[in-house]
C-alpha positions as CSV (number, residue, x, y, z in Angstrom):
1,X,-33.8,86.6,-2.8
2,X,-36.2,84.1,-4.2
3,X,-40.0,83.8,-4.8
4,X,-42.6,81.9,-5.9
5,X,-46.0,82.4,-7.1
6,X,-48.4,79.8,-8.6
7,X,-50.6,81.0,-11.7
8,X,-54.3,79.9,-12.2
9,X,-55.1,79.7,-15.6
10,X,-58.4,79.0,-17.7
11,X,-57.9,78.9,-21.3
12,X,-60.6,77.8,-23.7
13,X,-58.3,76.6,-26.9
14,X,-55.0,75.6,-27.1
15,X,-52.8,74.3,-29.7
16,X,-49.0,73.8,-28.4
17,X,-46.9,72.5,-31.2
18,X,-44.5,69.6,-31.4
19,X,-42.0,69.9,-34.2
20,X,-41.3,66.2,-34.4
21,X,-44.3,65.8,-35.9
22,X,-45.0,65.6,-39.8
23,X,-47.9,63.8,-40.3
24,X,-50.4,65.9,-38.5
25,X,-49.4,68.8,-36.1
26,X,-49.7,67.5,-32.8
27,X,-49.6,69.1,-29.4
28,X,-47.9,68.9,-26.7
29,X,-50.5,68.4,-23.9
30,X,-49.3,71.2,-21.4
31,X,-47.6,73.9,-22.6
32,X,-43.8,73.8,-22.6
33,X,-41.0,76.3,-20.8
34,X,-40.4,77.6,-23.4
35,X,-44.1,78.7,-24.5
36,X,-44.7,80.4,-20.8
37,X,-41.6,82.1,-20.7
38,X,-42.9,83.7,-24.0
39,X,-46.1,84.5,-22.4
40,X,-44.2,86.3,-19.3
41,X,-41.9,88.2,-22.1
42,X,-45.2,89.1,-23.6
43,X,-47.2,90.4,-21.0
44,X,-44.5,92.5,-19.3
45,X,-43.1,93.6,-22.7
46,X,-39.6,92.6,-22.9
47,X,-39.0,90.4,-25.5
48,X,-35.8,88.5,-26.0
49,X,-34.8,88.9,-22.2
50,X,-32.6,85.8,-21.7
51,X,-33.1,86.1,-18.0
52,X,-36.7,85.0,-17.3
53,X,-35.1,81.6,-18.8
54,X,-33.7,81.2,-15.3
55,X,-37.0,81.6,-13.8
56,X,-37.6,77.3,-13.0
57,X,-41.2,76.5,-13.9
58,X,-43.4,73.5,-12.6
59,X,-46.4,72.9,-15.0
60,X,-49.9,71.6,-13.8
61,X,-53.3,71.0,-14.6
62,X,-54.9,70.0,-18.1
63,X,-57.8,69.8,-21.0
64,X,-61.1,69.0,-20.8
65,X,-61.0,67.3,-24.3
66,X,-59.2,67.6,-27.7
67,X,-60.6,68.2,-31.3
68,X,-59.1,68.2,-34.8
69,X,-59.1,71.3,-36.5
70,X,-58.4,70.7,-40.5
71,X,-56.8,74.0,-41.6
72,X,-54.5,74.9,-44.8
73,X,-51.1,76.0,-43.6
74,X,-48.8,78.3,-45.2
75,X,-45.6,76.4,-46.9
76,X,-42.7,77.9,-45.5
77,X,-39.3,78.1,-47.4
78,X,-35.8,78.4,-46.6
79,X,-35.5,81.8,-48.1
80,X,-39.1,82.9,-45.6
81,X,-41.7,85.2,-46.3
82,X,-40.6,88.6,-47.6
83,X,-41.8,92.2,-48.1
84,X,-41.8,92.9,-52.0
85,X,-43.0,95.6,-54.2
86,X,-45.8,94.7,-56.5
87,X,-47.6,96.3,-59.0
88,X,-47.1,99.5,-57.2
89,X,-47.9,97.8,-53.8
90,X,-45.9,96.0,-50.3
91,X,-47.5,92.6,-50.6
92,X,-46.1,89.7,-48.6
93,X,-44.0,87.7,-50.8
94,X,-43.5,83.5,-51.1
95,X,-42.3,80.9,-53.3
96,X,-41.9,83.5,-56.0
97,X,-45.8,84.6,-55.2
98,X,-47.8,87.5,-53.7
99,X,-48.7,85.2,-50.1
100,X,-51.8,86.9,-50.7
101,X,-54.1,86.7,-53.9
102,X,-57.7,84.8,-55.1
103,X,-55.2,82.7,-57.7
104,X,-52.3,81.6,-55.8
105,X,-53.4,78.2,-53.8
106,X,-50.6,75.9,-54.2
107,X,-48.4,78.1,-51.3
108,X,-50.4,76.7,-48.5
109,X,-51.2,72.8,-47.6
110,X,-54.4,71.2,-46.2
111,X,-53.0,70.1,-42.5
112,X,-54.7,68.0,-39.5
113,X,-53.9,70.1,-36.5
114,X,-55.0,68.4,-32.8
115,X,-56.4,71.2,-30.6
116,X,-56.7,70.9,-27.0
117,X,-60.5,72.3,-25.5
118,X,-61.3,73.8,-21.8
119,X,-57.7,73.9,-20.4
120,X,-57.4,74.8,-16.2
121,X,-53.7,75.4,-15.9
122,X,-51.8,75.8,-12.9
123,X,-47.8,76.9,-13.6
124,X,-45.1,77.4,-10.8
125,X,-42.5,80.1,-11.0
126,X,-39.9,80.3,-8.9
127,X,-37.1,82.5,-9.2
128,X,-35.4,86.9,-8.4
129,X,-38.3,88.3,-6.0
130,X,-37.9,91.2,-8.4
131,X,-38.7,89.9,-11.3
132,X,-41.3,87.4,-10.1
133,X,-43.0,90.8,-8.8
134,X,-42.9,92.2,-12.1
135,X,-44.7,89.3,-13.6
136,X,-47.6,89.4,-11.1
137,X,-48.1,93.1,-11.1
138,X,-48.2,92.9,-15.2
139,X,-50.6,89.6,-15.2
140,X,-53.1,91.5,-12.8
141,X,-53.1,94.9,-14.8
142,X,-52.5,93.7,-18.2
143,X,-51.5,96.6,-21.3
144,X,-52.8,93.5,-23.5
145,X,-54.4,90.3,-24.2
146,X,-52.6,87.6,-22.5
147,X,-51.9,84.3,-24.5
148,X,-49.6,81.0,-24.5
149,X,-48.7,79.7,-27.5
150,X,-50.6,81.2,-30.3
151,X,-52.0,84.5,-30.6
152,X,-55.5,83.3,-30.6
153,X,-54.9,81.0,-28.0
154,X,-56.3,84.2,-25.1
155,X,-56.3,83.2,-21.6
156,X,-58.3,84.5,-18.4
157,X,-56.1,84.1,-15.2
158,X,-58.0,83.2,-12.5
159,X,-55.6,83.4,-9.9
160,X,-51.8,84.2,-8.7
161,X,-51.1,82.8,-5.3
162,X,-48.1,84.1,-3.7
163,X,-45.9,82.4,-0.3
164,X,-48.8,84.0,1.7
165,X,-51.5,82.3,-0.3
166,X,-49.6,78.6,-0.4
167,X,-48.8,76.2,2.6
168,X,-45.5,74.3,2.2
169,X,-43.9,71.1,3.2
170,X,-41.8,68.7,2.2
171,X,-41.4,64.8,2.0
172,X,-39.6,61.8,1.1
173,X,-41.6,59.5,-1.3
174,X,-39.9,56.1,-0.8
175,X,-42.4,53.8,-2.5
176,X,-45.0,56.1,-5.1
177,X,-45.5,59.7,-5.3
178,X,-50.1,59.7,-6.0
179,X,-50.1,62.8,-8.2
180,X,-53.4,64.3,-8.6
181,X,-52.8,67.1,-11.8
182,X,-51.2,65.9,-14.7
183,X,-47.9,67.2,-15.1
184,X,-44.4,67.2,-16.6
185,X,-41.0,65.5,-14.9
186,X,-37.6,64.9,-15.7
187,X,-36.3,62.0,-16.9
188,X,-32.8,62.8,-16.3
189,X,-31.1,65.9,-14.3
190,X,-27.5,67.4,-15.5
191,X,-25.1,64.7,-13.5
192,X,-27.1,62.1,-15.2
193,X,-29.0,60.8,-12.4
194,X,-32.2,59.6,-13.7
195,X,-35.8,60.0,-11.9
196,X,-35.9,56.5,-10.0
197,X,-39.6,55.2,-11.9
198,X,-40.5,51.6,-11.9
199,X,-43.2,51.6,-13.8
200,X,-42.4,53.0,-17.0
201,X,-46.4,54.0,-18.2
202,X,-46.0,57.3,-19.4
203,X,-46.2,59.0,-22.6
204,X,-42.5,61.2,-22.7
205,X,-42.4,64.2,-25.3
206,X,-39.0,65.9,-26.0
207,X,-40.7,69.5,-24.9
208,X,-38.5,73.3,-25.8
209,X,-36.9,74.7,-22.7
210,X,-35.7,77.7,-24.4
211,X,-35.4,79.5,-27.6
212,X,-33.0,81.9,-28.5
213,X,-32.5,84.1,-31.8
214,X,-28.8,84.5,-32.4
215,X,-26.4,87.0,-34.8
216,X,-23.7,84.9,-34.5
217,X,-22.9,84.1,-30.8
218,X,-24.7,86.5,-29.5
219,X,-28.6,86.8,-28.7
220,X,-30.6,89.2,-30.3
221,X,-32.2,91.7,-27.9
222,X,-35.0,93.8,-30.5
223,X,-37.2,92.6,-33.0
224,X,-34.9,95.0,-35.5
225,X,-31.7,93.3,-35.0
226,X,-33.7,90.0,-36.9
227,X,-32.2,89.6,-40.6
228,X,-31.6,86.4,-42.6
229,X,-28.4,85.2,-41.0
230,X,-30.2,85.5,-37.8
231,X,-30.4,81.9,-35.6
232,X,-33.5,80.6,-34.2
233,X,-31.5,77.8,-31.5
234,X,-33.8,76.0,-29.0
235,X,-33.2,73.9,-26.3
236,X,-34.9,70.7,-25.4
237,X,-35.7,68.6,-23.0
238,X,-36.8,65.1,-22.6
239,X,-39.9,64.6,-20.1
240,X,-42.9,62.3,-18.9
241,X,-46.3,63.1,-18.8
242,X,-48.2,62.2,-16.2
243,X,-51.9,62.0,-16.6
244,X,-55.0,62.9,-14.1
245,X,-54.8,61.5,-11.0
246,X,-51.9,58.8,-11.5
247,X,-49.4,56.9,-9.0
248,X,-45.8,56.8,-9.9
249,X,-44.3,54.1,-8.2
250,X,-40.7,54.4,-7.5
251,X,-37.4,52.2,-7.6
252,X,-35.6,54.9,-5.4
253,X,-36.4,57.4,-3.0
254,X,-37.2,60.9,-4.0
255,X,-37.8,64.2,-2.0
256,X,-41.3,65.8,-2.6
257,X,-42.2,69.4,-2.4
258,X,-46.1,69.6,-1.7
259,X,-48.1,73.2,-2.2
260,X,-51.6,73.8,-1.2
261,X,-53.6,76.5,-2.1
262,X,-55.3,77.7,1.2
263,X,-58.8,77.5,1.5
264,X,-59.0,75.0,-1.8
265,X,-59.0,71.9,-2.1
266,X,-56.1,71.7,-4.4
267,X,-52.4,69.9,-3.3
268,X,-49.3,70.0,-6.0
269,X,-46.6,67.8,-5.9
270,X,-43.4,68.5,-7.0
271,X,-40.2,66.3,-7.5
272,X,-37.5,68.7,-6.0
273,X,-34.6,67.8,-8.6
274,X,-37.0,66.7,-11.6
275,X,-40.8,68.9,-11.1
276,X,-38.7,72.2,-11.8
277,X,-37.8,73.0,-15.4
Protein backbone atom coordinates (compact mmCIF):
# COMPACT_ATOMS: atom_id res chain seq x y z
CA UNK A 1 0.00 0.00 0.00
CA UNK A 2 1.10 3.44 -0.89
CA UNK A 3 1.49 6.84 0.81
CA UNK A 4 2.29 10.12 0.55
CA UNK A 5 3.48 12.82 2.72
CA UNK A 6 4.60 16.35 1.78
CA UNK A 7 7.67 17.86 3.75
CA UNK A 8 7.93 21.61 4.80
CA UNK A 9 11.28 22.61 4.88
CA UNK A 10 13.19 25.96 5.99
CA UNK A 11 16.77 25.93 5.45
CA UNK A 12 18.90 28.98 5.84
CA UNK A 13 22.15 27.94 3.41
CA UNK A 14 22.40 25.67 0.78
CA UNK A 15 24.94 24.71 -1.69
CA UNK A 16 23.78 21.68 -3.96
CA UNK A 17 26.54 20.82 -6.41
CA UNK A 18 26.60 20.31 -10.11
CA UNK A 19 29.52 18.31 -11.30
CA UNK A 20 29.38 19.70 -14.81
CA UNK A 21 30.68 22.51 -13.65
CA UNK A 22 34.50 23.57 -13.62
CA UNK A 23 34.82 26.95 -13.66
CA UNK A 24 33.01 27.86 -10.44
CA UNK A 25 30.93 25.28 -8.43
CA UNK A 26 27.55 26.01 -9.21
CA UNK A 27 24.29 24.77 -7.75
CA UNK A 28 21.64 23.18 -8.60
CA UNK A 29 18.76 25.37 -7.54
CA UNK A 30 16.56 22.71 -5.70
CA UNK A 31 18.09 19.93 -4.34
CA UNK A 32 18.20 16.78 -6.55
CA UNK A 33 16.74 12.93 -5.78
CA UNK A 34 19.51 11.94 -5.12
CA UNK A 35 20.46 14.60 -2.32
CA UNK A 36 16.94 13.93 -0.39
CA UNK A 37 17.11 10.40 -0.52
CA UNK A 38 20.52 10.89 1.25
CA UNK A 39 18.85 13.06 3.80
CA UNK A 40 15.98 10.18 4.46
CA UNK A 41 18.99 7.55 4.68
CA UNK A 42 20.44 9.93 7.13
CA UNK A 43 17.91 10.73 9.35
CA UNK A 44 16.51 7.22 9.87
CA UNK A 45 20.10 5.75 9.83
CA UNK A 46 20.33 3.32 7.05
CA UNK A 47 22.78 4.15 4.82
CA UNK A 48 23.19 2.48 1.47
CA UNK A 49 19.51 1.17 1.42
CA UNK A 50 18.78 0.97 -2.30
CA UNK A 51 15.10 0.88 -1.59
CA UNK A 52 14.21 4.42 -0.54
CA UNK A 53 15.45 5.03 -4.32
CA UNK A 54 11.96 3.72 -5.24
CA UNK A 55 10.38 6.15 -3.09
CA UNK A 56 9.20 8.94 -6.39
CA UNK A 57 9.85 12.46 -5.17
CA UNK A 58 8.19 15.80 -6.47
CA UNK A 59 10.47 18.85 -5.50
CA UNK A 60 9.01 22.44 -4.65
CA UNK A 61 9.62 25.62 -3.35
CA UNK A 62 12.94 27.83 -3.52
CA UNK A 63 15.64 30.61 -2.25
CA UNK A 64 15.26 33.79 -1.22
CA UNK A 65 18.66 34.91 -2.85
CA UNK A 66 22.05 33.47 -3.80
CA UNK A 67 25.67 34.63 -2.66
CA UNK A 68 29.26 33.66 -3.73
CA UNK A 69 31.21 32.16 -1.12
CA UNK A 70 35.10 32.24 -2.21
CA UNK A 71 36.57 29.26 -0.41
CA UNK A 72 39.98 27.09 -1.02
CA UNK A 73 39.02 23.47 -1.83
CA UNK A 74 40.85 20.49 -1.22
CA UNK A 75 42.57 18.93 -4.65
CA UNK A 76 41.40 15.54 -4.85
CA UNK A 77 43.46 12.77 -6.56
CA UNK A 78 42.81 9.52 -8.12
CA UNK A 79 44.58 7.67 -5.50
CA UNK A 80 42.06 9.92 -2.52
CA UNK A 81 42.87 10.91 0.75
CA UNK A 82 44.54 8.31 2.95
CA UNK A 83 45.31 7.48 6.62
CA UNK A 84 49.18 7.36 7.00
CA UNK A 85 51.58 7.17 9.82
CA UNK A 86 53.71 10.15 10.45
CA UNK A 87 56.21 11.05 12.63
CA UNK A 88 54.73 8.80 15.19
CA UNK A 89 51.16 10.06 14.31
CA UNK A 90 47.67 9.06 11.93
CA UNK A 91 47.56 12.24 9.91
CA UNK A 92 45.37 12.45 6.76
CA UNK A 93 47.44 11.94 3.85
CA UNK A 94 47.44 13.71 0.01
CA UNK A 95 49.43 14.22 -2.89
CA UNK A 96 52.32 12.80 -1.04
CA UNK A 97 51.51 15.45 2.02
CA UNK A 98 50.23 15.52 5.57
CA UNK A 99 46.39 17.16 4.32
CA UNK A 100 46.94 18.91 7.33
CA UNK A 101 50.07 21.26 8.24
CA UNK A 102 50.91 25.41 8.49
CA UNK A 103 53.43 24.53 5.26
CA UNK A 104 51.62 22.61 2.90
CA UNK A 105 49.27 25.08 0.71
CA UNK A 106 49.52 24.02 -2.78
CA UNK A 107 46.97 20.71 -1.89
CA UNK A 108 43.92 22.92 -1.85
CA UNK A 109 42.72 25.63 -4.66
CA UNK A 110 40.99 29.04 -4.21
CA UNK A 111 37.27 28.12 -5.71
CA UNK A 112 34.02 30.47 -6.45
CA UNK A 113 31.26 28.38 -4.91
CA UNK A 114 27.39 29.92 -5.65
CA UNK A 115 25.45 29.49 -2.41
CA UNK A 116 21.78 29.59 -2.22
CA UNK A 117 20.26 31.91 0.97
CA UNK A 118 16.68 31.55 2.89
CA UNK A 119 15.40 28.33 1.13
CA UNK A 120 11.36 27.26 1.94
CA UNK A 121 11.24 23.76 0.52
CA UNK A 122 8.34 21.71 -0.03
CA UNK A 123 9.32 17.75 -1.27
CA UNK A 124 6.74 15.06 -2.15
CA UNK A 125 7.26 11.42 -1.23
CA UNK A 126 5.27 8.90 -2.40
CA UNK A 127 5.95 5.41 -2.02
CA UNK A 128 5.53 1.63 0.80
CA UNK A 129 3.18 3.11 3.70
CA UNK A 130 5.87 1.47 5.79
CA UNK A 131 8.59 3.07 4.94
CA UNK A 132 7.04 6.46 4.33
CA UNK A 133 5.96 5.98 8.09
CA UNK A 134 9.40 5.49 9.09
CA UNK A 135 10.58 8.62 7.56
CA UNK A 136 7.93 10.78 9.34
CA UNK A 137 8.29 9.28 12.67
CA UNK A 138 12.38 9.75 12.36
CA UNK A 139 11.89 13.60 10.87
CA UNK A 140 9.59 14.45 13.90
CA UNK A 141 11.87 12.85 16.64
CA UNK A 142 15.18 13.20 15.18
CA UNK A 143 18.56 11.13 16.99
CA UNK A 144 20.48 14.05 14.90
CA UNK A 145 20.82 17.11 12.98
CA UNK A 146 18.91 16.93 9.83
CA UNK A 147 20.64 18.27 6.57
CA UNK A 148 20.45 18.04 2.55
CA UNK A 149 23.36 18.19 0.89
CA UNK A 150 26.20 19.28 2.98
CA UNK A 151 26.71 18.71 6.51
CA UNK A 152 26.53 22.27 7.37
CA UNK A 153 23.77 22.80 5.27
CA UNK A 154 21.07 22.02 8.81
CA UNK A 155 17.51 22.28 8.15
CA UNK A 156 14.37 23.02 10.45
CA UNK A 157 11.20 21.14 9.12
CA UNK A 158 8.37 23.03 9.53
CA UNK A 159 5.86 20.69 8.57
CA UNK A 160 4.92 16.94 7.31
CA UNK A 161 1.49 16.80 5.94
CA UNK A 162 0.12 13.47 5.46
CA UNK A 163 -3.30 12.23 3.03
CA UNK A 164 -5.26 13.58 6.07
CA UNK A 165 -3.56 16.94 5.92
CA UNK A 166 -3.69 17.36 1.83
CA UNK A 167 -6.89 17.72 -0.44
CA UNK A 168 -6.50 15.98 -3.86
CA UNK A 169 -7.77 16.21 -7.35
CA UNK A 170 -6.84 15.75 -10.58
CA UNK A 171 -6.94 17.50 -14.12
CA UNK A 172 -6.28 17.62 -17.63
CA UNK A 173 -4.11 20.75 -18.59
CA UNK A 174 -4.88 21.12 -22.38
CA UNK A 175 -3.54 24.55 -23.04
CA UNK A 176 -0.84 25.77 -19.84
CA UNK A 177 -0.31 24.30 -16.60
CA UNK A 178 0.21 28.19 -14.18
CA UNK A 179 2.61 26.74 -11.62
CA UNK A 180 3.06 28.82 -8.64
CA UNK A 181 6.52 27.11 -6.76
CA UNK A 182 9.35 26.54 -8.79
CA UNK A 183 9.95 23.14 -9.51
CA UNK A 184 11.67 20.33 -11.43
CA UNK A 185 9.88 18.17 -14.61
CA UNK A 186 10.85 15.72 -16.94
CA UNK A 187 11.81 16.20 -20.17
CA UNK A 188 11.43 12.81 -21.36
CA UNK A 189 9.80 9.56 -19.50
CA UNK A 190 11.29 5.86 -20.24
CA UNK A 191 9.10 5.10 -23.69
CA UNK A 192 10.49 8.32 -24.92
CA UNK A 193 7.48 10.36 -24.77
CA UNK A 194 8.53 13.77 -24.23
CA UNK A 195 6.69 16.47 -21.81
CA UNK A 196 4.51 18.30 -24.66
CA UNK A 197 6.05 22.20 -23.83
CA UNK A 198 5.75 24.92 -26.43
CA UNK A 199 7.54 27.34 -25.07
CA UNK A 200 10.82 26.23 -24.52
CA UNK A 201 12.00 29.15 -21.56
CA UNK A 202 13.49 27.09 -19.06
CA UNK A 203 16.84 26.64 -17.71
CA UNK A 204 17.21 22.38 -17.80
CA UNK A 205 20.05 20.95 -15.51
CA UNK A 206 21.10 17.20 -15.88
CA UNK A 207 20.22 16.59 -11.90
CA UNK A 208 21.56 12.84 -9.93
CA UNK A 209 18.65 10.47 -9.44
CA UNK A 210 20.64 8.02 -7.61
CA UNK A 211 24.04 7.12 -6.40
CA UNK A 212 25.19 3.89 -5.77
CA UNK A 213 28.71 2.61 -4.33
CA UNK A 214 29.51 -0.67 -6.00
CA UNK A 215 32.24 -3.89 -5.30
CA UNK A 216 31.83 -5.03 -8.48
CA UNK A 217 28.15 -5.69 -9.39
CA UNK A 218 26.99 -5.50 -6.30
CA UNK A 219 26.00 -2.48 -3.96
CA UNK A 220 27.72 -1.91 -0.95
CA UNK A 221 25.49 -2.08 2.13
CA UNK A 222 28.16 -0.57 5.27
CA UNK A 223 30.51 2.12 5.24
CA UNK A 224 33.29 -0.94 5.99
CA UNK A 225 32.78 -2.73 2.79
CA UNK A 226 34.31 0.92 1.02
CA UNK A 227 37.96 0.11 -0.32
CA UNK A 228 39.68 1.49 -3.38
CA UNK A 229 38.14 -0.75 -6.07
CA UNK A 230 34.87 0.33 -4.69
CA UNK A 231 32.38 2.26 -7.46
CA UNK A 232 30.75 5.50 -6.87
CA UNK A 233 27.89 5.05 -10.16
CA UNK A 234 25.21 7.71 -10.36
CA UNK A 235 22.32 8.10 -12.28
CA UNK A 236 21.12 11.17 -13.95
CA UNK A 237 18.43 12.78 -15.23
CA UNK A 238 17.73 15.47 -17.63
CA UNK A 239 15.10 18.15 -16.18
CA UNK A 240 13.52 21.82 -16.47
CA UNK A 241 13.42 24.23 -13.99
CA UNK A 242 10.65 26.11 -13.61
CA UNK A 243 10.89 29.40 -11.77
CA UNK A 244 8.33 31.34 -9.31
CA UNK A 245 5.09 31.67 -10.34
CA UNK A 246 5.47 30.71 -14.23
CA UNK A 247 2.92 29.38 -17.00
CA UNK A 248 3.99 26.45 -19.07
CA UNK A 249 2.09 26.40 -22.08
CA UNK A 250 1.58 23.19 -23.70
CA UNK A 251 1.59 21.62 -27.37
CA UNK A 252 -0.29 18.44 -25.96
CA UNK A 253 -2.42 17.58 -23.25
CA UNK A 254 -1.13 16.55 -19.86
CA UNK A 255 -2.89 15.14 -16.69
CA UNK A 256 -2.30 17.31 -13.50
CA UNK A 257 -2.24 16.09 -10.00
CA UNK A 258 -3.10 19.24 -7.69
CA UNK A 259 -2.31 19.07 -3.65
CA UNK A 260 -3.42 21.67 -1.23
CA UNK A 261 -2.42 21.99 2.07
CA UNK A 262 -5.60 22.44 4.19
CA UNK A 263 -6.04 25.52 5.89
CA UNK A 264 -3.05 27.29 3.67
CA UNK A 265 -3.00 28.96 1.14
CA UNK A 266 -0.57 26.81 -0.75
CA UNK A 267 -1.72 24.55 -4.19
CA UNK A 268 1.13 22.15 -5.91
CA UNK A 269 0.98 20.96 -9.19
CA UNK A 270 2.26 18.00 -10.32
CA UNK A 271 2.66 16.52 -13.91
CA UNK A 272 1.49 12.86 -13.27
CA UNK A 273 4.09 11.05 -15.74
CA UNK A 274 6.92 13.94 -15.50
CA UNK A 275 6.45 15.90 -11.60
CA UNK A 276 7.52 12.44 -10.02
CA UNK A 277 11.23 11.55 -10.02
Amino acid sequence: MEKITLLEIFQPFAQYRNPFTFYYAQTYPLPPKSTVIGMLQNITERYYEEDFYNIKVSIHGGFESFFWNYQGLIKGTKDGINLMKYNGEIKLWNQGFPLYGSSITSQRSPVFQQELFNGHLYIFLKGKQELIEEIEKSLLNPCKIPYIGRSEDIIFLRGVYSDQDLSFSEKIARKNIWLTQPAYIKLKIKNDKEFPIKTEKFPVYSIPLKVAFKNGENSITNKAEITKSTKRVPEFETVMYTGLDQVIYLKDEVKVENYSIKDKNLTFKIPEEFGWL
